[in-house]
C-alpha positions as CSV (number, residue, x, y, z in Angstrom):
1,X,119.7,29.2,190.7
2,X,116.2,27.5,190.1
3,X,113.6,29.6,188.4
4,X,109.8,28.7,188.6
5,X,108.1,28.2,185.2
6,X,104.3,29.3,185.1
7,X,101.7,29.0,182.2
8,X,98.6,31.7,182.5
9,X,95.8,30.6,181.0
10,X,92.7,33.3,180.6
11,X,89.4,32.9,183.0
12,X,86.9,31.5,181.4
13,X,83.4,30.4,182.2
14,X,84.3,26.8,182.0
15,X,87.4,27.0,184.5
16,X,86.5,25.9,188.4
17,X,89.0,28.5,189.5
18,X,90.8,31.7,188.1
19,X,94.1,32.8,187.9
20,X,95.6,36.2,187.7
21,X,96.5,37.0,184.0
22,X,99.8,36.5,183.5
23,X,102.6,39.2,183.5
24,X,103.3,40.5,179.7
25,X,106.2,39.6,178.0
26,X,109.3,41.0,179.4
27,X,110.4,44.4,178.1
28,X,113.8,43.2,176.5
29,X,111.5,41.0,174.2
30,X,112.9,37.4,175.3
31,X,110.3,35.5,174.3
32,X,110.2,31.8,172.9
33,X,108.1,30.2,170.4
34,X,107.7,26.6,169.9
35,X,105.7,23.3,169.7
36,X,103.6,21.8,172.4
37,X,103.2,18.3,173.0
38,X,101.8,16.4,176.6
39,X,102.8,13.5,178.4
40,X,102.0,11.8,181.7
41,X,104.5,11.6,184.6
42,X,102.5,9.5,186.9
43,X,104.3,11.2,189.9
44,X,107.6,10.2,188.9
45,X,110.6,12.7,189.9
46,X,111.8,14.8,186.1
47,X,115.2,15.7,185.4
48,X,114.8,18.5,188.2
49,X,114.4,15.6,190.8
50,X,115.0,18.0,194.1
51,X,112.3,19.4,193.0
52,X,110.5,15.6,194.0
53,X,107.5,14.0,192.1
54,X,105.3,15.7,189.0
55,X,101.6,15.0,189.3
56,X,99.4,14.4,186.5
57,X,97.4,17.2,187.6
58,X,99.5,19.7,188.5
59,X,100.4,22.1,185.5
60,X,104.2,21.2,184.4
61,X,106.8,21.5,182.0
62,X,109.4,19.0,180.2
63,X,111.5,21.9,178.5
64,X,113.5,20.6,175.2
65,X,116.8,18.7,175.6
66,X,118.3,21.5,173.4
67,X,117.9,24.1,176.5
68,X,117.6,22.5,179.6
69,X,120.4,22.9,182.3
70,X,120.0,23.1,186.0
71,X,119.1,27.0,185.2
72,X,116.1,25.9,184.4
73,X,114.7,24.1,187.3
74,X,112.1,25.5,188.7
75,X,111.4,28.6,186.8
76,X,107.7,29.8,186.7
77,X,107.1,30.4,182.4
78,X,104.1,32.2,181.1
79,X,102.3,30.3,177.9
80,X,100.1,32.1,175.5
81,X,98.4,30.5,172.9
82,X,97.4,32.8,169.8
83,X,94.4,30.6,168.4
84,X,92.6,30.7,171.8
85,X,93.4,33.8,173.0
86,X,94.5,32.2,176.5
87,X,97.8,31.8,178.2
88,X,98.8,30.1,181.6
89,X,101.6,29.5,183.7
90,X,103.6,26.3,184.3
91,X,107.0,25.1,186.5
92,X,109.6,23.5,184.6
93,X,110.4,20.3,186.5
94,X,111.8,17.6,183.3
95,X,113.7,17.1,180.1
96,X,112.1,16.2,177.0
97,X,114.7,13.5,175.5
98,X,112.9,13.1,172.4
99,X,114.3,14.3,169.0
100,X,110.8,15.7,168.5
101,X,112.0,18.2,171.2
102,X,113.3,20.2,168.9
103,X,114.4,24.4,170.4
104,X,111.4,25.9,172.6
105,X,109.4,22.8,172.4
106,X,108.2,21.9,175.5
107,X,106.3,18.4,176.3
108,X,103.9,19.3,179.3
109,X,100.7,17.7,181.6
110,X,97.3,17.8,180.2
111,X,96.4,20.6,182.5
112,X,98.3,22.7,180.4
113,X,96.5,22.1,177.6
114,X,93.6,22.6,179.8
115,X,94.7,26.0,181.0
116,X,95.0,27.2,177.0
117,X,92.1,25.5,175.5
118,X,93.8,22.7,173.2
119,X,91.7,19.1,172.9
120,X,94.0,16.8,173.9
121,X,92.9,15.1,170.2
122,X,95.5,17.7,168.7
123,X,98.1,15.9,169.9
124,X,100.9,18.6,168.2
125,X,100.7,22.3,168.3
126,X,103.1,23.6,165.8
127,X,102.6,27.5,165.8
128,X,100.7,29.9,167.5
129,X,102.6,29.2,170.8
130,X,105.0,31.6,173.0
131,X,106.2,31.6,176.1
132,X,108.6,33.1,178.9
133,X,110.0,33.5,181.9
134,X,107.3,35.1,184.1
């Protein structure tokens, strides 16, 4: 099975269009928390290649080598990011190799970031993220 991963980010005044909220956490309490980093795919196809190519501007996830498996393919996530008080959805569509990728980490497109209101400049968010399956 392929499950869709989402990232809700909060309306804002700045955004050019708005989103539902995202769904809360799910009642048995699986959430994740982890680090966020970003990355560009350029359209090339991610480790969920059926799912085809993964656009720069489409919002995307490269879930942690340590948890990715076919389950994941696909599979809508909703993101919330404490400091900001936004959260957004993203699909999980690629890996993330790197030893940085370390449990719940996920590597994602900028418009991610965007979506939860982190300058690009930070380059690493170590805390205040958590996410799950919307």
């Amino acid at each position: 099975t392929h499950l869709p991963l989402y990232v809700f980010v909060q309306p804002n005044s700045k955004a050019t269009s708005h989103t539902a909220p995202p769904p809360p956490p799910p009642s048995n309490g699986q959430t994740y928390d982890g680090r966020l980093t970003y990355y560009y795919p350029n359209g090339g196809e991610g480790w969920c290649w059926k799912l085809g190519g993964i656009s720069n501007g489409e919002r995307a996830i490269a879930l942690t080598y340590t948890m990715m498996s076919q389950d994941w393919c696909g599979v809508t996530v909703c993101i919330s990011y404490a400091p900001t008080g936004r959260s957004t959805t993203a699909v999980i569509k690629d890996e993330c190799p790197d030893a940085i990728c370390s449990w719940g980490h996920m590597d994602t497109t900028t418009p991610v970031w965007d979506a939860l209101g982190i300058p690009l400049s930070v380059g690493l968010v170590t805390s205040g993220l958590t996410w799950w399956k919307c």
